[in-house]
C-alpha positions in Angstrom: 70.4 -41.9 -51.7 74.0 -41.4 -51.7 76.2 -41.7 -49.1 78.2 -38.0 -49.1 81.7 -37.8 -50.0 84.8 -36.8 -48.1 84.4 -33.6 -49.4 80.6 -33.1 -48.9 81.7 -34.3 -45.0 84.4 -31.6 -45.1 83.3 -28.5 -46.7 79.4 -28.7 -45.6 79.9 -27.5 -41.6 82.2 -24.9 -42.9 80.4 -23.4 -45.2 77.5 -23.4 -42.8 79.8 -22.1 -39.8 81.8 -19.7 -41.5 81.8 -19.3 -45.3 83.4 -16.3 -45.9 86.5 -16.3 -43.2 90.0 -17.4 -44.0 90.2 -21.3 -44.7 93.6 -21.9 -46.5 96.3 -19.4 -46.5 99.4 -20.0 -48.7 102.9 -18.3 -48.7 105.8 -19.7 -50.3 108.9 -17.7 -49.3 111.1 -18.6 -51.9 108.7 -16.3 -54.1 106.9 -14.2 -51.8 103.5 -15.4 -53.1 100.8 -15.0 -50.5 97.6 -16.6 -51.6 94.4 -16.8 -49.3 90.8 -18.7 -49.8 87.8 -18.9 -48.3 85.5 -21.7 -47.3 83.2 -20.7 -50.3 86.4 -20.3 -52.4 88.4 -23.2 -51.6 84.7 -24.9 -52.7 84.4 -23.4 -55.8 87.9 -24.6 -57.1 87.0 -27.9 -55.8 83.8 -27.7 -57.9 85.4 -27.0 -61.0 88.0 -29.3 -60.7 85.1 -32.2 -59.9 83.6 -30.9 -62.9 87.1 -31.3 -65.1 87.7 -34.5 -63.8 84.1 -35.9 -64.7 83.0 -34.1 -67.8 87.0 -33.5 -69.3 89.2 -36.8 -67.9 85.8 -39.4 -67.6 86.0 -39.9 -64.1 83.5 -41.8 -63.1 82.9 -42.8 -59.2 85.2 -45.1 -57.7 87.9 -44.6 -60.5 91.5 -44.4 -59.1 92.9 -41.0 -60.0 97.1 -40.2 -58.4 97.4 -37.2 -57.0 101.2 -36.6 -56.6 101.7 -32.7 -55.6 103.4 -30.7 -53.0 101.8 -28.9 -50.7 99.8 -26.0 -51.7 96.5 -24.4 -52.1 96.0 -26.4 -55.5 96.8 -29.5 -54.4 93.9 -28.9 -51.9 91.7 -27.7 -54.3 92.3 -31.0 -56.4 92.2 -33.4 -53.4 88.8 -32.2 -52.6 87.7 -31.9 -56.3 88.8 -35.6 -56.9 87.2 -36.4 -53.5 83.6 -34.9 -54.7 83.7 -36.5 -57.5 84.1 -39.9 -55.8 87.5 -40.7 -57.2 89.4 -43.0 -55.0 92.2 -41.3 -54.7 96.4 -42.3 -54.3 98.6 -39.5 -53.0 101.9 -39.3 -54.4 104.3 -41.9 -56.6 102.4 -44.9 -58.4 101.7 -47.4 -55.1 100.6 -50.6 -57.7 97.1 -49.3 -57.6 95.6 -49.3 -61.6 94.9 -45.5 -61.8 93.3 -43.9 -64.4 94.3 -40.2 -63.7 96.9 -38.4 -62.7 97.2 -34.4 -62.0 101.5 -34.2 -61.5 103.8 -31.3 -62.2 105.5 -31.0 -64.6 108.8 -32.5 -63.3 106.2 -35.6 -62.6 105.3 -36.1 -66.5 108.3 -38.6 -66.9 106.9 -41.3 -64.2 102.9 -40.4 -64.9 101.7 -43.6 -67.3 98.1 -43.3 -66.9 95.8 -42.8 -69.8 95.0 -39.0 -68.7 97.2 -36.9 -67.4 96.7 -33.3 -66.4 99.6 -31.1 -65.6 99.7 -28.4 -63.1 102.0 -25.1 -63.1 100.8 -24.2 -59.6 101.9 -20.8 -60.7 100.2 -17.8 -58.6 99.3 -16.1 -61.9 97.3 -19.3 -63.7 100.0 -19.3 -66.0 100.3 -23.0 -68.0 102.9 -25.4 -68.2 105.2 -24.6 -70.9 106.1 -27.2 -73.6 103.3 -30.0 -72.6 103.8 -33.2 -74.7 100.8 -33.8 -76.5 97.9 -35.4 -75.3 98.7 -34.2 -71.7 95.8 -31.5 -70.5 97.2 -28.3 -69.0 94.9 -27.8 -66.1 95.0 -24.0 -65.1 93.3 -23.6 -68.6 91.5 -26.3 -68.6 89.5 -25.9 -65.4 88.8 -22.2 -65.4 85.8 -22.7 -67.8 84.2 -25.7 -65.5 81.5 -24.3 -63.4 82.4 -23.4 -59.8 78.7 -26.0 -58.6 79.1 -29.5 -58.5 76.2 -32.5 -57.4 78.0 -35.8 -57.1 76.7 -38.9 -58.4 78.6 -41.7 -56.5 81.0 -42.5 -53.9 84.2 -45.5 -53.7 86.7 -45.6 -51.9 88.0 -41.9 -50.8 92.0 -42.1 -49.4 94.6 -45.5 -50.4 91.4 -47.7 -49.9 89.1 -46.3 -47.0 86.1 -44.9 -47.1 85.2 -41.1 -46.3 84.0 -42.0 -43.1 86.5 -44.2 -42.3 89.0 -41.2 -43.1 86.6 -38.3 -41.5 87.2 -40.6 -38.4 90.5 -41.0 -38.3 91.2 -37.0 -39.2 89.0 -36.0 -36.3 91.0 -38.5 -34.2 94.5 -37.0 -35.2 92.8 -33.3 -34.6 91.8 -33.7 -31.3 94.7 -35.5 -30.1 96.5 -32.3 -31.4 93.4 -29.8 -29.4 92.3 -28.4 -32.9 88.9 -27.2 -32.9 86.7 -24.5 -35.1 88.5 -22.1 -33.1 92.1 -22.7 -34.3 94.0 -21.6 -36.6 96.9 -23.9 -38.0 100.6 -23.1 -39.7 102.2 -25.9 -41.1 105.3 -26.2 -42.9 104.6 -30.1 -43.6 104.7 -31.8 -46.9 102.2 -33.9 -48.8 103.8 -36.9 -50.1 101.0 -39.5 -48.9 97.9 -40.4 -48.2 98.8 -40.3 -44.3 100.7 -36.8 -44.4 97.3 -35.2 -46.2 95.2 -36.7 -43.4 98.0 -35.2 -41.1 98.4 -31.7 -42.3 95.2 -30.6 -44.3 91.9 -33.7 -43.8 92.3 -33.4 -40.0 92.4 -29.8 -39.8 89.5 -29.5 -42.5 87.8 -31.8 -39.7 88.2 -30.1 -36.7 86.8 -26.9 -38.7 90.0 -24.9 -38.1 91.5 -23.0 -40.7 95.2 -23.8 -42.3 98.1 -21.5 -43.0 100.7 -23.6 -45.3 104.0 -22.2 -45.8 105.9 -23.3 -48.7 110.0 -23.2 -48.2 109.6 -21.6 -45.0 111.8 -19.1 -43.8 112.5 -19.4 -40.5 113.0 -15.9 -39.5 109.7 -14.8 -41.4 107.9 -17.7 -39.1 107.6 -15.7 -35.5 106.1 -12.7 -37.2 103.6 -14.5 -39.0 102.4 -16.3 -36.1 101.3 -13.0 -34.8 100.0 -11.4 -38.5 98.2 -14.7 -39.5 96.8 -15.6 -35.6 98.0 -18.8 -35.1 97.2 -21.0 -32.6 98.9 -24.2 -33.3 101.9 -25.4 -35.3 102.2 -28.4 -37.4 104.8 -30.2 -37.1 104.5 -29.1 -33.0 
């Protein structure tokens, strides 16, 4: 027997507790885009990505794979796809760790070195990246033909070293320092630069079952009324 994955530890009481309610919302007000996903959605795009990364990029368990992304519902979708698929995964600029993989924007192609390297748009629309040099894997096309179930096979080291349970730990910790519960519903204006900010602003509130609304260049006159359309409980940074 296996021992689960960050993601199986994640997604599994949610998708019990509450499958179909809001999980991540996603605005970005420089574009207006409005994005929302369920439990079961957020899950599917994990699965395919898990899927992409074994069966297209030859992840294997325990494989390092760089994740360096803003914030946004993608980069979630990725984390826990990467996650399932029991990548050991590094959050943002190369750290000296020998990875494998790397899923960048496009304005990250210059620094990404690794031997696969998938790009991501993150446009609302699943539009690709424009002009890819070849031998770089536009992911928006790539991963909409993986299949939305995914069984993993193995587990290594989940976040810059630890284990998923050492990270489920430390994200419940940080959530119930904050009072997060199943019950709450986060807006956060954080970034995602490394592995500590994604335990900060999307593992721990994953952990405490709440749900997360993630605003991209936030305005802050849109912020007040949002708190009352969105029902927020709790704001990240406080």
């Amino acid at each position: 027997m296996i021992d689960p994955t960050l993601t199986d530890l994640l997604l599994t009481p949610i998708l019990g507790a509450d499958p179909a309610g809001p999980r991540v919302t996603y605005y970005d007000d420089a574009t207006g885009e409005r994005i929302e996903l369920s439990a079961l959605t957020l899950a599917n795009w994990a699965a395919k990505t898990a899927n992409f990364l074994r069966d297209e990029l030859g992840v294997a368990p325990g494989d390092a794979v760089r994740v360096d992304l803003p914030a946004h519902w993608q980069t979630a979708a990725v984390l826990l796809g990467a996650w399932w698929a029991g990548a050991h995964t590094v959050v943002g600029a190369a750290d000296g760790t020998a990875t494998t993989v790397a899923l960048v924007t496009a304005a990250g192609l210059d620094d990404a070195d690794e031997s696969e390297v998938a790009a991501l748009s993150l446009d609302p629309f699943g539009r690709p990246v424009p002009d890819l040099p070849i031998g770089v894997t536009d992911y928006a096309t790539a991963v909409r033909v993986h299949g939305d179930a995914f069984t993993p096979s193995g587990t290594g080291p989940a976040l810059a070293g630890r284990s998923a349970a050492d990270v489920l730990g430390d994200a419940r910790r940080r959530a119930a320092d904050r009072s997060w519960d199943a019950s709450s519903r986060v807006l956060s204006t954080a970034s995602w630069p490394d592995a500590d900010a994604v335990v900060d602003g999307l593992v721990a509130v994953l952990a405490a079952g709440a749900s997360l609304v993630q605003v991209s260049n936030a305005d802050p006159a849109a912020q007040e009324r949002r708190r009352t359309t969105e029902k927020v409980t709790a704001s990240y940074p406080a």
